[in-house]
C-alpha distance (Angstrom), angle and dihedral (degrees) to the residues before:
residue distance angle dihedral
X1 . . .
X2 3.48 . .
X3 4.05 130.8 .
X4 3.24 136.2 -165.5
X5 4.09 122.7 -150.4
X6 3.46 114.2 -163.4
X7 4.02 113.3 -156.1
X8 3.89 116.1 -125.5
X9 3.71 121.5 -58.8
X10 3.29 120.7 -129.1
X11 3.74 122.2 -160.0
X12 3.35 134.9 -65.0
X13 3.81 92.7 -33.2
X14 4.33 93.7 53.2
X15 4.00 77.3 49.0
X16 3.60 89.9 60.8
X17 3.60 103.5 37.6
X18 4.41 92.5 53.5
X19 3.71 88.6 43.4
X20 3.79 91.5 58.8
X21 3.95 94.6 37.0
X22 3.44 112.1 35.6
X23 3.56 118.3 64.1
X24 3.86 86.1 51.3
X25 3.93 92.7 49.4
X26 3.96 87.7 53.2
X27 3.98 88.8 48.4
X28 3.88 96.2 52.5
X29 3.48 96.0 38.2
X30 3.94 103.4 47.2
X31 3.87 79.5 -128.2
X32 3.91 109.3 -172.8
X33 3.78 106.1 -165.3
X34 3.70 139.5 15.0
X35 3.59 135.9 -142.1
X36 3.97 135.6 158.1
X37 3.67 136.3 171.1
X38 4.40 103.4 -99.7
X39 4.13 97.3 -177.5
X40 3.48 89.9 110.5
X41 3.39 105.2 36.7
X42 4.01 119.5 107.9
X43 3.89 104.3 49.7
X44 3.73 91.6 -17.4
X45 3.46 96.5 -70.2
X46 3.59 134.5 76.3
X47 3.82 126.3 -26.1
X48 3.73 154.1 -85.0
X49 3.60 138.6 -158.6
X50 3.46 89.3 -129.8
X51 3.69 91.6 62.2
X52 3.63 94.2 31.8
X53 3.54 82.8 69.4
X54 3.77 105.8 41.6
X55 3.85 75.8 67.2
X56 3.44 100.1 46.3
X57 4.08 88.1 53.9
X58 3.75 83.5 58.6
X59 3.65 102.6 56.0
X60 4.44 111.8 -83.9
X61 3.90 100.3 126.1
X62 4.07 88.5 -170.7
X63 3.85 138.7 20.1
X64 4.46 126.0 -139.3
X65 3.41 112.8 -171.8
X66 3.99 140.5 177.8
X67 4.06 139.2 -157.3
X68 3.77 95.4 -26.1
X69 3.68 98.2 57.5
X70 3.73 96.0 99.8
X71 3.85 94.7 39.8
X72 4.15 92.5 108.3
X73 3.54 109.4 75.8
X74 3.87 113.3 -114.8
X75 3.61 97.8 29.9
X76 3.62 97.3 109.4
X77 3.94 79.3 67.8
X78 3.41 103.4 60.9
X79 3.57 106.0 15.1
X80 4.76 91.8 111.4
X81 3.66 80.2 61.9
X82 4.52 96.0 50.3
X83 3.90 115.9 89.6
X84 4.05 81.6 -118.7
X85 3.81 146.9 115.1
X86 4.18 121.2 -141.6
X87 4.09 106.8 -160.1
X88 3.94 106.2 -71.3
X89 3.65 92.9 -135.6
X90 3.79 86.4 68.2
X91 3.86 111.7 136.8
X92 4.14 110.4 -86.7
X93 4.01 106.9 -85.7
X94 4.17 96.9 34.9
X95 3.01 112.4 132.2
X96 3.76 131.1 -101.0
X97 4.19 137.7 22.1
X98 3.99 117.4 -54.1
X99 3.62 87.6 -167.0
X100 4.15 134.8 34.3
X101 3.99 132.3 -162.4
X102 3.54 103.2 -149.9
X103 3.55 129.2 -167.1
X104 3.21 121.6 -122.3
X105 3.95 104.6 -177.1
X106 3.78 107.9 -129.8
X107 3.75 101.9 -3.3
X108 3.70 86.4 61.4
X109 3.68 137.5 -130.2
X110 4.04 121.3 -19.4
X111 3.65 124.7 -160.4
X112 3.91 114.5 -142.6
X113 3.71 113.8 -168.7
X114 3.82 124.9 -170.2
X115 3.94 122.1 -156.6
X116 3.80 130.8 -176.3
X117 4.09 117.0 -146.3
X118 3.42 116.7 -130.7
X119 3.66 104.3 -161.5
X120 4.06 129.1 87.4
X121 4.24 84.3 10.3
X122 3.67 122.8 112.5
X123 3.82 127.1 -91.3
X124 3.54 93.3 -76.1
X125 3.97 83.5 87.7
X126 3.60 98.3 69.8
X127 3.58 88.5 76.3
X128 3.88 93.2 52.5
X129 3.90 122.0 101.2
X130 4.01 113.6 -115.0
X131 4.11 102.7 -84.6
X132 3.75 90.5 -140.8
X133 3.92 92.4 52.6
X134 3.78 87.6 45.0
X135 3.85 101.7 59.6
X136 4.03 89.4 36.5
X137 4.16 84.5 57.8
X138 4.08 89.0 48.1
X139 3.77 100.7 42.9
X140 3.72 82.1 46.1
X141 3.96 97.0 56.9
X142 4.20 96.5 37.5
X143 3.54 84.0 47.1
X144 3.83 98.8 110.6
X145 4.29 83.7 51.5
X146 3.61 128.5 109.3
X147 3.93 116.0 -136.4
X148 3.21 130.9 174.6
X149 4.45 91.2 -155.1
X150 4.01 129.2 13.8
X151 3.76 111.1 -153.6
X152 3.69 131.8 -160.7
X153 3.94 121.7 -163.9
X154 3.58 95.7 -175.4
X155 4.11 107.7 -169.5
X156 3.64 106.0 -165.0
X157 3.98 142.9 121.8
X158 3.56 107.9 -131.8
X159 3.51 122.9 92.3
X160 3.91 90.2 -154.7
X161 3.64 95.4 49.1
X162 3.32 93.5 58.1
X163 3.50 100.0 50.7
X164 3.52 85.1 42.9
X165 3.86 91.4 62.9
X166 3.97 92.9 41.9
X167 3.47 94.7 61.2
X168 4.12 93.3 33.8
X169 4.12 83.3 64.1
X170 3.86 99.1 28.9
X171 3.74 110.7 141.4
X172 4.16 80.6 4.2
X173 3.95 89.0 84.2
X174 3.48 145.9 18.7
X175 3.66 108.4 -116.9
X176 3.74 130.9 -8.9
X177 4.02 105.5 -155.1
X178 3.65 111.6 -167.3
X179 4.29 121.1 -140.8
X180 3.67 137.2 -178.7
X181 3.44 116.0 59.2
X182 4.48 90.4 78.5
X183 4.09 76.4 -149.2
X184 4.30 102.7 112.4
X185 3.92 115.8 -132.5
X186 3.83 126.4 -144.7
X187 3.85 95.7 -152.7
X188 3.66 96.1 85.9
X189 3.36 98.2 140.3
X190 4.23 152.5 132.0
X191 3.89 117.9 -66.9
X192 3.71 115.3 -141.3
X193 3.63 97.5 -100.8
X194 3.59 94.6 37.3
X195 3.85 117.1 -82.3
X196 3.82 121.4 140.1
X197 3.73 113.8 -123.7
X198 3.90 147.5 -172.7
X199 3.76 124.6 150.6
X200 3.50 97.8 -146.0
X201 3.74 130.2 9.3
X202 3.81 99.8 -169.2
X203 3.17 134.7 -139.7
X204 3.60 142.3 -73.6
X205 3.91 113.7 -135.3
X206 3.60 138.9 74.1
X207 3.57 110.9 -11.2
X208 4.21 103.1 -167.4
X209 4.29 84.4 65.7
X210 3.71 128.0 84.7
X211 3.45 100.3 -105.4
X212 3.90 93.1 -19.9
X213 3.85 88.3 -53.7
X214 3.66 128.2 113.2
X215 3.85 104.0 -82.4
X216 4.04 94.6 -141.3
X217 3.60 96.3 50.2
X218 3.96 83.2 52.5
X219 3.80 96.9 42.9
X220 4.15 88.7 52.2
X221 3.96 83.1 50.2
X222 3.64 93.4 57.5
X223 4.25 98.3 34.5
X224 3.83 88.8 47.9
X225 3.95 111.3 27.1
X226 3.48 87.4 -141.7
X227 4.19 120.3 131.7
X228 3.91 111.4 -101.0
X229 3.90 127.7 -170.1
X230 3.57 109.7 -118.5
X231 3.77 127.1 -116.2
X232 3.87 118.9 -163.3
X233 4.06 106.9 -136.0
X234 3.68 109.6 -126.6
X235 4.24 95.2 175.3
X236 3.81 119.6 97.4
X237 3.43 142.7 -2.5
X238 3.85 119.7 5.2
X239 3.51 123.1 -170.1
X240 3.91 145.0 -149.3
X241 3.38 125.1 -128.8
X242 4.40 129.1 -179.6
X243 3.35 143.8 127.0
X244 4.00 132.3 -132.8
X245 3.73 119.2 -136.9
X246 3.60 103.6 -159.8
X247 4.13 94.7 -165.6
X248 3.74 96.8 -174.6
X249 3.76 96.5 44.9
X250 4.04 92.0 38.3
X251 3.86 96.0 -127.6
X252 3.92 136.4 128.0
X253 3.92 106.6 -161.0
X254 4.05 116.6 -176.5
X255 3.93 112.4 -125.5
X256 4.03 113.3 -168.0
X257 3.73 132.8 156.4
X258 3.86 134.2 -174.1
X259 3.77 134.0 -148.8
């Protein structure tokens, strides 16, 4: 079985950029399922159905997401009815599903887990649960399951803590894919008792931006310390940024284009 995870999409421009590359990456890769990282993805913040399903028309079968996911108002509202995760260590009564058994037709049921970080963020993670203890407490209850792939979309800013977690579920899961930082990694790689990992698999959006926002409005941020409102670049090139977890042949290859 093979899966494709699709780094976060960033506004209009990481709407562009999958639309163009996807459906041809699924083709030439016999890919069997789809997911990507959607926190960002109306106006850079947050999401909607609408665009939730632009994306779905294009190939993603199921959306992770991260801090942002609440950012459009409303969406706590309808959120049990999107094709998407909010962070399962989420305090009790958010909310929305940490966690998702998705069918996968004749390859059989996949478990797709999302996680928040809750180191180097800002004090909006003292009200998160502990990560670690989170994915212990859902392996524990799906325990009596049968699936044929466990993935992790582990959205968190620490290098260390992500490691951390990939070798805390090594040989426990079947890929821990890390999300966040919209900077893409080139350790994606094998764990020694088996787990697929990559710290960070990007994101896909405009790549002359800091981060996918304006860079001036960033570089007056950092020269001044004074608040600015953010801008999402939509000039240049945009890239795209995924990974391919190969489950039967126990690899995790990066595939990214540019335009």
């Amino acid at each position: 079985m093979k899966i494709l995870f699709v780094g976060e999409i960033v506004a209009k421009p990481g709407r562009e950029i999958v639309s163009k590359f996807l459906p041809g990456i699924i083709k030439t890769n016999k890919v069997d399922l789809v997911f990507a990282n959607a926190e960002n993805l109306s106006g850079g913040r947050g999401v909607t159905e609408e665009k939730l399903d632009q994306m779905k028309l294009v190939g993603v079968d199921y959306f992770t997401s991260g801090e942002h996911i609440f950012w459009e108002k409303g969406t706590e509202d309808i959120i049990d009815k999107l094709p998407i995760l909010r962070p399962a260590n989420y305090p009790l009564g958010t909310p929305g599903e940490g966690y998702k058994i998705i069918d996968a037709g004749e390859n059989g049921q996949v478990l797709l887990i999302n996680l928040m970080g809750v180191t180097s963020y800002s004090g909006k993670n003292a009200f998160l649960d502990n990560p670690f203890a989170k994915v212990d407490e859902i392996l524990e209850e799906t325990k009596d399951q049968e699936f044929v792939a466990k993935i992790v979309d582990f959205h968190a800013e620490a290098t260390s803590e992500k490691y951390s977690l990939g070798f805390y579920l090594d040989g426990r899961v079947d890929a821990v894919v890390g999300t966040h930082t919209h900077v893409p990694t080139c350790d994606n790689y094998v764990l020694p008792k088996g787990t697929l990992y990559v710290t960070d698999v990007g994101m896909c959006g405009a790549v002359d931006s800091s981060l996918g926002v304006k860079a001036d409005i960033t570089i007056k941020m950092f020269k001044t310390a004074m608040n600015q409102r953010f801008e999402w670049e939509s000039a240049g090139r945009k890239a795209f940024r995924s990974v391919l977890l190969d489950l039967e042949a126990k690899s995790i290859v990066r595939i990214d284009n540019m335009i």
